[in-house]
Kinemage of the C-alpha trace (Angstrom):
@kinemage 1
@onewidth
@group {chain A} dominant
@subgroup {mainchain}
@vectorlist {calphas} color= white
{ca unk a 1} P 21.646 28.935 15.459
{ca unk a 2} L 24.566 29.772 13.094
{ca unk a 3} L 27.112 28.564 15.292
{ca unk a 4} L 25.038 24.927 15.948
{ca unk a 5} L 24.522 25.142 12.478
{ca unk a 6} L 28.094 25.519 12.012
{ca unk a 7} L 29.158 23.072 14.373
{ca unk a 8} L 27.291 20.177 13.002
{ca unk a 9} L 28.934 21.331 9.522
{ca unk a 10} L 32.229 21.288 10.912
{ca unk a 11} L 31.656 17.122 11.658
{ca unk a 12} L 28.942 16.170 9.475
{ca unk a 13} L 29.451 17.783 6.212
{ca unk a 14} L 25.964 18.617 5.402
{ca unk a 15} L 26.624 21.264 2.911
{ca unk a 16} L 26.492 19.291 -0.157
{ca unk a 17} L 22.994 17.190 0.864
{ca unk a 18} L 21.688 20.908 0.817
{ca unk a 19} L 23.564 22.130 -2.034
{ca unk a 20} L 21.712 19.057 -3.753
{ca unk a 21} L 18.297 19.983 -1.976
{ca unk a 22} L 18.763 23.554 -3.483
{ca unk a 23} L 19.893 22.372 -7.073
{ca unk a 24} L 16.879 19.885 -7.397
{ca unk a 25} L 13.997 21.234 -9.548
{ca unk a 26} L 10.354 20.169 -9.775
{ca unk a 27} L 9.343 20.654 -13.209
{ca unk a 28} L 5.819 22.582 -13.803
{ca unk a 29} L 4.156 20.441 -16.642
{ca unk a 30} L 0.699 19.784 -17.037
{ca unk a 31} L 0.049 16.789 -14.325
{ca unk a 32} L 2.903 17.893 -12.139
{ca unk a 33} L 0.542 18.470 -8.819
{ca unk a 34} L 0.545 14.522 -9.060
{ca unk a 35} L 3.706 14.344 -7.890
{ca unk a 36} L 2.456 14.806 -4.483
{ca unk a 37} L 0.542 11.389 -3.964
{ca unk a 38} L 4.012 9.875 -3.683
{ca unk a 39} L 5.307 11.981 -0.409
{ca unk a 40} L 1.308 11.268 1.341
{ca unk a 41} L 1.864 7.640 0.930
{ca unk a 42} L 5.008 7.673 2.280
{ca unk a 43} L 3.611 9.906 5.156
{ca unk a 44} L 1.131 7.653 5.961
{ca unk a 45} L 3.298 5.007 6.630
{ca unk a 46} L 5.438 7.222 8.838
{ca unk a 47} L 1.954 7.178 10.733
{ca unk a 48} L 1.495 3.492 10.774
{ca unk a 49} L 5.032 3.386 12.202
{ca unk a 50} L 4.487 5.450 14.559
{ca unk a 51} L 1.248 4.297 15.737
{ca unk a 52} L 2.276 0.784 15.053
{ca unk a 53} L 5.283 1.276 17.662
{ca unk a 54} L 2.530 2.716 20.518
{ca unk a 55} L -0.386 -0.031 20.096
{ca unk a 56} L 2.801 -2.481 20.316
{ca unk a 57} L 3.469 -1.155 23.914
{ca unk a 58} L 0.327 -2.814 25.153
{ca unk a 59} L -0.779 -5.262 22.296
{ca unk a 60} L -0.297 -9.130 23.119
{ca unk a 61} L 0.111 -11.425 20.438
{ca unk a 62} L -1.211 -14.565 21.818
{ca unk a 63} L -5.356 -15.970 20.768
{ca unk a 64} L -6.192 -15.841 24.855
{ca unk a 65} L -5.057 -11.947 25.306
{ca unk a 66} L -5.136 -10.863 22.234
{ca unk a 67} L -8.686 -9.251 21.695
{ca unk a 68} L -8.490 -8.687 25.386
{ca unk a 69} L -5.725 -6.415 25.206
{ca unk a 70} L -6.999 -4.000 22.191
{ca unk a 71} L -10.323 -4.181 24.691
{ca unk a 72} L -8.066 -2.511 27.095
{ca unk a 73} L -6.158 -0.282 24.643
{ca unk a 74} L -9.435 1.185 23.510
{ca unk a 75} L -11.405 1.633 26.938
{ca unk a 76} L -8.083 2.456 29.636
{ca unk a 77} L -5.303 3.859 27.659
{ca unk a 78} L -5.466 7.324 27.463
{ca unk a 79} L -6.255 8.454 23.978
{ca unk a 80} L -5.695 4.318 22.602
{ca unk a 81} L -8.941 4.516 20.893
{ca unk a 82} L -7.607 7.549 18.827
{ca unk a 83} L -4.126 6.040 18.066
{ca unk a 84} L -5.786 2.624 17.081
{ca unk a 85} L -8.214 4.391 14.751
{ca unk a 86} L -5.597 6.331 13.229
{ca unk a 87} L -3.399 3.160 12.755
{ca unk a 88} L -6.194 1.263 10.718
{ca unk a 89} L -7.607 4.443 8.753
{ca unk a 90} L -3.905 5.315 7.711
{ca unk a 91} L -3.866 1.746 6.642
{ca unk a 92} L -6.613 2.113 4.282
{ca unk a 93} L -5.619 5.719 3.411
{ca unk a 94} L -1.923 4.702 2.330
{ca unk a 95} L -3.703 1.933 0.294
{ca unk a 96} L -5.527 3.974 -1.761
{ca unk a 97} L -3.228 7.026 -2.171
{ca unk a 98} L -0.500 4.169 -3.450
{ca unk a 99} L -2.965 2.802 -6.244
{ca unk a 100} L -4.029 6.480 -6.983
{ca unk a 101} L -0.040 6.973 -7.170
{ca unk a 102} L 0.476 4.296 -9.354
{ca unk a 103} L -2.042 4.867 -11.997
{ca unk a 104} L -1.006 8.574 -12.233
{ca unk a 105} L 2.532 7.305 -12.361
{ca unk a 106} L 0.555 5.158 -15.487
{ca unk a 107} L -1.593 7.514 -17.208
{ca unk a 108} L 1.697 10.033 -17.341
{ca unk a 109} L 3.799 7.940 -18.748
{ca unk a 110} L 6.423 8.054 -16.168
{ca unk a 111} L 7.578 4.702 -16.235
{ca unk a 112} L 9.666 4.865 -19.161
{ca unk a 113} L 13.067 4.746 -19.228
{ca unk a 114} L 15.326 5.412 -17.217
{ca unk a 115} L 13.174 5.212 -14.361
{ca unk a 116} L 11.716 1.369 -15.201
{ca unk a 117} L 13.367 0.052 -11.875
{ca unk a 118} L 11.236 2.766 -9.917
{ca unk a 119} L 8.208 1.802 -11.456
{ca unk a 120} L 8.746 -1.972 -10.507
{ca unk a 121} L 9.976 -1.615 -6.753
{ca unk a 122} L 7.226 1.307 -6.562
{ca unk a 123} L 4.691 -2.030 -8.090
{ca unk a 124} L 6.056 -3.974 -5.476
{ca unk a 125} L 5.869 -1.484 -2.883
{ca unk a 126} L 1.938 -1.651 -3.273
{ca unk a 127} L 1.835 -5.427 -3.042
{ca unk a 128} L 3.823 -5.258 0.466
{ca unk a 129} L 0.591 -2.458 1.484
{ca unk a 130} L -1.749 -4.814 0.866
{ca unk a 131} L -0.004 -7.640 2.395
{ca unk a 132} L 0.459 -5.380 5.673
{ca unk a 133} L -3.296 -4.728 5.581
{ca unk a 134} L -3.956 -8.368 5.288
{ca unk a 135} L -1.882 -9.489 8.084
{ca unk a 136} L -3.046 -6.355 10.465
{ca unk a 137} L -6.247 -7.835 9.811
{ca unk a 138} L -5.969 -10.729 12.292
{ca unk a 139} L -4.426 -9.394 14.914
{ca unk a 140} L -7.318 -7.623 17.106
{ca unk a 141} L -8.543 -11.718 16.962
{ca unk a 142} L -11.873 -10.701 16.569
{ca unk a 143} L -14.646 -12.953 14.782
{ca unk a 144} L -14.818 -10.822 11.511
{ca unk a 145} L -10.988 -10.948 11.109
{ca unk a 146} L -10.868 -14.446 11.740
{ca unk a 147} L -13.099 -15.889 9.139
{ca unk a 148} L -11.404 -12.920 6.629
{ca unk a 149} L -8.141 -14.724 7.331
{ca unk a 150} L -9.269 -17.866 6.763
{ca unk a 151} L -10.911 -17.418 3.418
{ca unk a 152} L -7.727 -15.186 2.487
{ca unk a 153} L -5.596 -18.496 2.976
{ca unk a 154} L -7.762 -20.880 1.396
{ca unk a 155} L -7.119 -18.315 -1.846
{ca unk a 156} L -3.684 -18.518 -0.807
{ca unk a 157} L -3.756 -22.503 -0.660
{ca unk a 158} L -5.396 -23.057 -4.083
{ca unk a 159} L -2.006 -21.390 -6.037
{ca unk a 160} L -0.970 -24.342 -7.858
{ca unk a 161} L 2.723 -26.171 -7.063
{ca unk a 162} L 3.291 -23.734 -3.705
{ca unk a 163} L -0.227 -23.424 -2.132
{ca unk a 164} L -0.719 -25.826 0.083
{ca unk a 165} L 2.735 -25.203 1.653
{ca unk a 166} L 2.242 -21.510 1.616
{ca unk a 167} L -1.129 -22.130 3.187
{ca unk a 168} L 0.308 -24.110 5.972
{ca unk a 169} L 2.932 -21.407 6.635
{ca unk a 170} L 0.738 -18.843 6.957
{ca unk a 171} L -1.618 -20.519 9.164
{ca unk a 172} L 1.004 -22.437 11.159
{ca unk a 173} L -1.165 -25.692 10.085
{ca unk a 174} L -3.918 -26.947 8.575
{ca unk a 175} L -6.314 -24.750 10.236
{ca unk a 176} L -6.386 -21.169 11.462
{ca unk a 177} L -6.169 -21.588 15.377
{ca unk a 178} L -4.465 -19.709 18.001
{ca unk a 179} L -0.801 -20.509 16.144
{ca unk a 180} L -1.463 -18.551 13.112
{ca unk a 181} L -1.823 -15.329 15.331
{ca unk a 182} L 1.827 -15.038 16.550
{ca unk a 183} L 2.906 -15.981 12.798
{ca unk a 184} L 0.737 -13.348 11.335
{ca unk a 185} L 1.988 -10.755 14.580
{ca unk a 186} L 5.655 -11.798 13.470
{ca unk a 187} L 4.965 -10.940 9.457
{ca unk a 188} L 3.378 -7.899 10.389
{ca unk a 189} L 5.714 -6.334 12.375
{ca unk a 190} L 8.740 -8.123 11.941
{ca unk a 191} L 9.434 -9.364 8.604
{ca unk a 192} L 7.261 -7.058 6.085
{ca unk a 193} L 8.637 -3.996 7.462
{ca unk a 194} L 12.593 -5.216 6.910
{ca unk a 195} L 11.060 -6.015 3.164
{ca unk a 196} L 9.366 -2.650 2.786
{ca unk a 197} L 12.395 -0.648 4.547
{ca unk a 198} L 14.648 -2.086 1.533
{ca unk a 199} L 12.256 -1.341 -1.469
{ca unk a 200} L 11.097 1.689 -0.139
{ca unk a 201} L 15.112 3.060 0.358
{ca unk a 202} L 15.721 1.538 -3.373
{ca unk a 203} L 12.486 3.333 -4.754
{ca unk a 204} L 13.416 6.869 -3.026
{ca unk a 205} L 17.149 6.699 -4.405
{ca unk a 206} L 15.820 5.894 -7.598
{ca unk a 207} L 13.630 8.894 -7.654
{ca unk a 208} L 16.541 11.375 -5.868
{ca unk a 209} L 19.312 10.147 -8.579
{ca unk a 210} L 16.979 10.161 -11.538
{ca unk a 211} L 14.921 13.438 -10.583
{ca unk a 212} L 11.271 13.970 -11.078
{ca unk a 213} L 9.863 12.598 -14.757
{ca unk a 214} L 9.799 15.319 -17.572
{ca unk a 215} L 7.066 14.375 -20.147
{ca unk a 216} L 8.636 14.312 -23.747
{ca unk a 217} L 5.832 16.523 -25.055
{ca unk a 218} L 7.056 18.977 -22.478
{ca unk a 219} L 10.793 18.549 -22.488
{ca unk a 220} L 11.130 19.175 -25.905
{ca unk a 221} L 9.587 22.968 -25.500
{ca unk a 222} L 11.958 25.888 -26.125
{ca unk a 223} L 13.679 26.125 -22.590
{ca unk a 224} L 12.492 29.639 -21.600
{ca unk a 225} L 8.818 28.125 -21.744
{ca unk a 226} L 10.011 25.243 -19.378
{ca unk a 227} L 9.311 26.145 -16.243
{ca unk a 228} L 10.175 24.540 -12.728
{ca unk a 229} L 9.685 24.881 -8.749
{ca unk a 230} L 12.577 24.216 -6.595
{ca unk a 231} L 11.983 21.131 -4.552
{ca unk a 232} L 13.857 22.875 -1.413
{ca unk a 233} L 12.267 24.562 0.289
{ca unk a 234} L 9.038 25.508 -2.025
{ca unk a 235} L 8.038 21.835 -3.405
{ca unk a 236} L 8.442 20.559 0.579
{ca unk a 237} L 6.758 23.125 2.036
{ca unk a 238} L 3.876 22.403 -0.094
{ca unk a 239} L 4.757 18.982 0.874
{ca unk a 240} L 4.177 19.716 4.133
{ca unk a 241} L 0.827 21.561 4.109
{ca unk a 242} L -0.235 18.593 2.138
{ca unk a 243} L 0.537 16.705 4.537
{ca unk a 244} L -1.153 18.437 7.555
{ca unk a 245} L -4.073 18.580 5.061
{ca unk a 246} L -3.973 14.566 4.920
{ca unk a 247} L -3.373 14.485 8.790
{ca unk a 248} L -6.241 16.465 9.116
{ca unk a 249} L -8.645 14.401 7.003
{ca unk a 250} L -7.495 11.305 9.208
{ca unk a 251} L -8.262 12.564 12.418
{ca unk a 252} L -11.656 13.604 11.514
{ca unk a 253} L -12.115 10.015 10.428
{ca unk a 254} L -10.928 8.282 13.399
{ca unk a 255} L -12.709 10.591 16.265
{ca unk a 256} L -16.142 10.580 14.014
{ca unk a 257} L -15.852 7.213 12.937
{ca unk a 258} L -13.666 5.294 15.311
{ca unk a 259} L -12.656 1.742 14.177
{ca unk a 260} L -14.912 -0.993 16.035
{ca unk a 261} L -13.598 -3.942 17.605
{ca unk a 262} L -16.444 -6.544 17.452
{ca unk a 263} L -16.660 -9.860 18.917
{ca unk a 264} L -13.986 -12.251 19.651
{ca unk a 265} L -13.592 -14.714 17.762
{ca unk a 266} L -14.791 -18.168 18.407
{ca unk a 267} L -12.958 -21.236 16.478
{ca unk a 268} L -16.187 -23.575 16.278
{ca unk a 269} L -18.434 -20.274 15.431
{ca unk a 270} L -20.284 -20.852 12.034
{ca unk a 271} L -18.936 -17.644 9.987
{ca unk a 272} L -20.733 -14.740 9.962
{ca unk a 273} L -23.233 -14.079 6.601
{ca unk a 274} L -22.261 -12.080 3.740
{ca unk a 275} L -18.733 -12.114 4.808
{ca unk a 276} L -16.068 -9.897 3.412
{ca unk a 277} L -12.422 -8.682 2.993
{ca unk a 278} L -11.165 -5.537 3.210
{ca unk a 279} L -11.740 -3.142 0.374
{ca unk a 280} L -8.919 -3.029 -1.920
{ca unk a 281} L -9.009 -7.024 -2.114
{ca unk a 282} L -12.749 -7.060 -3.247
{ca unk a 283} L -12.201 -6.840 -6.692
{ca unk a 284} L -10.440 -10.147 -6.594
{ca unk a 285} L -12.671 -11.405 -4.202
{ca unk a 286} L -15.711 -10.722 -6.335
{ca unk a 287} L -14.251 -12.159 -9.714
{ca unk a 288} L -13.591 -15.370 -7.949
{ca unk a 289} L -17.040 -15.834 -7.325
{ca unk a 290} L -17.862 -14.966 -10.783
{ca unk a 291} L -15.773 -18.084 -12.251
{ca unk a 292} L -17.689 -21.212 -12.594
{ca unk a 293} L -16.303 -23.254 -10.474
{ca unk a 294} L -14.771 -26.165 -12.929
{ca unk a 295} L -13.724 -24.537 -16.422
{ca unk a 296} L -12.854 -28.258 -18.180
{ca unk a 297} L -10.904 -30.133 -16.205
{ca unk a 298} L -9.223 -26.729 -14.019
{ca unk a 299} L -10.928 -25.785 -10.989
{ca unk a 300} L -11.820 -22.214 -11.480
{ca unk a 301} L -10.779 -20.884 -8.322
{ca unk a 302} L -7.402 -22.084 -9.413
{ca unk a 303} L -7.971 -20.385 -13.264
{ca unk a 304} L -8.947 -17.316 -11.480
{ca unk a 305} L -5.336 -16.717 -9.289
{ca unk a 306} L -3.334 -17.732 -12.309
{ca unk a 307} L -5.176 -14.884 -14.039
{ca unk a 308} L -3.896 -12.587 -11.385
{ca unk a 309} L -0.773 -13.710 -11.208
{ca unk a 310} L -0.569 -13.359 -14.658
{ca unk a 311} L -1.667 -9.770 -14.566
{ca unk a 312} L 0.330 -8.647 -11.593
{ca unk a 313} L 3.254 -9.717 -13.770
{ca unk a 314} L 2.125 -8.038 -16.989
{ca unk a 315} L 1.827 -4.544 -14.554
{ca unk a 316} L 4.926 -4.978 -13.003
{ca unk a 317} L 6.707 -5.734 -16.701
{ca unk a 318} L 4.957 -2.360 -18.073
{ca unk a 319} L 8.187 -0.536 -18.403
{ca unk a 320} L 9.345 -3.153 -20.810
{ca unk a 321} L 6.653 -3.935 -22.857
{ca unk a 322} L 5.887 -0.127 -23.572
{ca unk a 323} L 8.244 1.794 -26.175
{ca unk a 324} L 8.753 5.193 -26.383
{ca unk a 325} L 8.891 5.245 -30.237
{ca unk a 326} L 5.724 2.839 -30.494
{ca unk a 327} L 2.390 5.284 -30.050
{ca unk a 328} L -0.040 2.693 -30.905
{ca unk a 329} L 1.084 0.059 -28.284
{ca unk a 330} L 1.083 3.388 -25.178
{ca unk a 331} L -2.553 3.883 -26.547
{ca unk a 332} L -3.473 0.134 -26.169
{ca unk a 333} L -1.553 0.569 -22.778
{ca unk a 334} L -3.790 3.176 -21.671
{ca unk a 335} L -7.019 1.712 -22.524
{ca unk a 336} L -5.839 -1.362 -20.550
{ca unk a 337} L -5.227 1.112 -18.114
{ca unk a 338} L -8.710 2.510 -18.079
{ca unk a 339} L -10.391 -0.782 -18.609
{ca unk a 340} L -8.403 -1.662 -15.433
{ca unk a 341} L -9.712 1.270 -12.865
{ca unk a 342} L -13.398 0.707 -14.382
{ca unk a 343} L -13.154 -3.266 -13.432
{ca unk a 344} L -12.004 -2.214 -10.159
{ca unk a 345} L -14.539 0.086 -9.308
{ca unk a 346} L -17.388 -1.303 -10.609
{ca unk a 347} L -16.369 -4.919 -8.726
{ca unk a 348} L -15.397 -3.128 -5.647
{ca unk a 349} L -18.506 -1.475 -5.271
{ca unk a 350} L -21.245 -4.319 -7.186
{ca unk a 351} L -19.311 -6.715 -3.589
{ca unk a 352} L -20.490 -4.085 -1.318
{ca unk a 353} L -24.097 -3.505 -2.539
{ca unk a 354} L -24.612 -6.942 -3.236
């Protein structure tokens, strides 16, 4: 081992990435165990790669083979059921460990500067999840995803000035037929993951240049009562165990609750009752239907995505509007913040029982 090690190190140089690895520290402040939501989401996507690379070996992207070849992927691929469970449960999973990462990115105040580009490519990050989830969402061609996709674009359509051409992109006309599901194949595996690949490198450079956020509270103790974990090897290792914890979790979830495939979807089907999208877009889905649906002369449907728009934009600009000298605004902040996760919640699960 010392001479391969040494051999590599004679052509690679890899001394100083370790001499890095060994110099980075983890500080121990009150929160700090946070820190790990950051490396689960990002090994959740490794799964969705992964699994997303196997399910592509046999998936066909076409509206006549499509639902028929996840049929087959599930009932005579050896162990398919298992990797296409694991693919949609990581979905959700990464999903909801990136919004749990984000607010505890919030709530800590570890936004502020220097690390306001992290916060906004780690904002944007989340968006692209949610995107991926939406576009997955088609592609088995079954009857539930099909009417999900089609109310999704309608939302989509009624943005003002760029709907109706977004709309049509998406769908690959004016309807959802058997064109939208080679557009939606092509986003999902194609184009989102170039987008993701570059924001995701950005966000982890970010973090590796700038280091892991100090609290002021905490950084301006007496040094000797500062304490810190070196993030090679002790912080990965925990990493790691986290990680097999998560894997763990997931597996359990897909054997005991395997994903179902449904029916196939029929174009001249009436839609299914009570119809609904995937969890973390119910809370938007649910305050659209509580908006009247004129407000003056606006249609309220329209009202309601500006508002979002509006709000993703106001999240994403957090960094900037939030001083470090100006308590009373962070306080304000974090109420928002609060009033935020209870909306969520409470909409997310008031769709569901409904």
């Amino acid at each position: 081992m010392a001479k391969l090690s040494q051999w590599f190190e004679d052509r690679y140089h890899f001394a100083p990435v370790l001499d890095f690895l060994r110099k980075k520290q983890v500080p121990l402040h009150r929160g700090w165990y946070w820190s790990y939501l950051g490396g689960v989401t990002l090994f959740l996507f490794a799964i969705q790669v992964v699994t997303g690379i196997l399910l592509l070996m046999y998936y066909k992207p076409s509206a006549t083979e499509a639902y028929e070849s996840i049929r087959f992927i599930m009932s005579q691929v050896q162990f398919g059921w298992l990797i296409r469970s694991i693919h949609s449960w990581s979905a959700n999973f990464m999903v909801l460990a990136a919004f749990l990462h984000m607010f505890s990115v919030f709530f800590q105040r570890a936004y502020g500067r220097p690390r306001e580009l992290t916060w906004v490519t780690g904002i944007i990050l989340l968006g692209l999840s949610m995107f991926f989830g939406f576009s997955g969402y088609l592609l088995p061609w079954n009857e539930l995803a099909f009417f999900a996709t089609k109310v999704g674009t309608e939302i989509v359509g009624a943005i003002p000035l760029i709907g109706k051409a977004m709309m049509i992109l998406l769908r690959g006309g004016e309807e959802v037929t058997g064109a939208t599901l080679p557009r939606f194949f092509g986003i999902h595996v194609a184009i989102l993951p170039a987008i993701f690949t570059v924001f995701l490198g950005a966000h982890l450079i970010f973090i590796q240049v700038q280091g892991m956020h100090e609290p002021r509270a905490w950084a301006q103790q007496p040094e000797e009562k500062r304490r810190y974990m070196p993030f090679f090897p002790h912080f990965m290792l925990r990493d790691a165990l986290l990680w097999l914890i998560v894997l763990n979790i997931l597996a359990i979830f897909a054997v005991f609750l395997p994903w179902e495939l449904g029916a196939k979807a029929d174009l001249f089907a009436p839609a299914p009752a009570a119809i609904k999208p995937e969890w973390y877009f119910m809370f938007m889905f649910q305050t659209l239907k509580f908006i009247p649906a004129h407000i003056l002369i606006f249609e309220g449907e329209v009202i309601g995505i500006l508002g979002f728009m509006l709000g993703f934009l106001v999240w994403l600009l957090v960094p900037f509007i939030d001083r470090k000298d100006d308590e009373d605004r962070y306080r304000l902040l974090k109420r928002i913040g609060i009033v935020v996760i209870i909306y969520i919640a409470a909409t997310t699960a008031w769709g569901y029982l409904a």
